[in-house]
N, C-alpha and C positions, 0 to 999 in steps of 0.2 A: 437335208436340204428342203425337201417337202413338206415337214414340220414346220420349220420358219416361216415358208409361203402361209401355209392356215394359217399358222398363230397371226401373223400378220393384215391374213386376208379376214378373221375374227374380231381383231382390234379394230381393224378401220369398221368392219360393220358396226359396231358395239359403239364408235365415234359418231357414226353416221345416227343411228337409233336415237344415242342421248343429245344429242342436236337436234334432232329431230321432235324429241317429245320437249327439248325445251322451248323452240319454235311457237308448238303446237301450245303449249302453258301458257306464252306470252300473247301468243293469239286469243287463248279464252282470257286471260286474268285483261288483252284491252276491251274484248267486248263486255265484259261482267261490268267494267270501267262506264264504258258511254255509256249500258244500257242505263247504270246507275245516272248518271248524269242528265240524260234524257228524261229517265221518270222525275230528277230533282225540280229538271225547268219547268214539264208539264206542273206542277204538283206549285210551284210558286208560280206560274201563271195564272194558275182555276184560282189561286189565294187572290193575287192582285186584279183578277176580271174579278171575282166574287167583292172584294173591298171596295172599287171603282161602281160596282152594282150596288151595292148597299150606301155608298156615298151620294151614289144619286137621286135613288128614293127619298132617304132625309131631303135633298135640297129640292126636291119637287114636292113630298108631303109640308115642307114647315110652311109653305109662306100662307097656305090652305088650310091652316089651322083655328079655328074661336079661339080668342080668348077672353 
């Protein structure tokens, strides 16, 4: 009878553990997710302020040009 109770009271820990660390998996693999996401926005924002900066140099050096 006491036998049963452990193997019992084993399994459900061993239940508990591997929910657990899959929990814990899905928690890292969303944040690995945004952090990714977050550097992709930064990383095409600095592109499109740097494009928007460089587009307005030209429009303010051409019309100040010799020809």
């Amino acid at each position: 009878m006491q036998y049963g109770y452990h193997r019992k009271l084993y399994s459900c820990w061993m239940l508990s553990a591997y929910l657990m660390s899959v929990y814990l998996m899905s928690v890292y693999l969303m944040s690995v997710y945004l952090m990714s996401v977050y550097l992709m926005s930064v990383y095409l924002m600095s592109v499109y302020l740097q494009s928007a900066y460089n587009l307005s140099l030209i429009h303010i050096s051409e019309p100040t040009r010799p020809y």
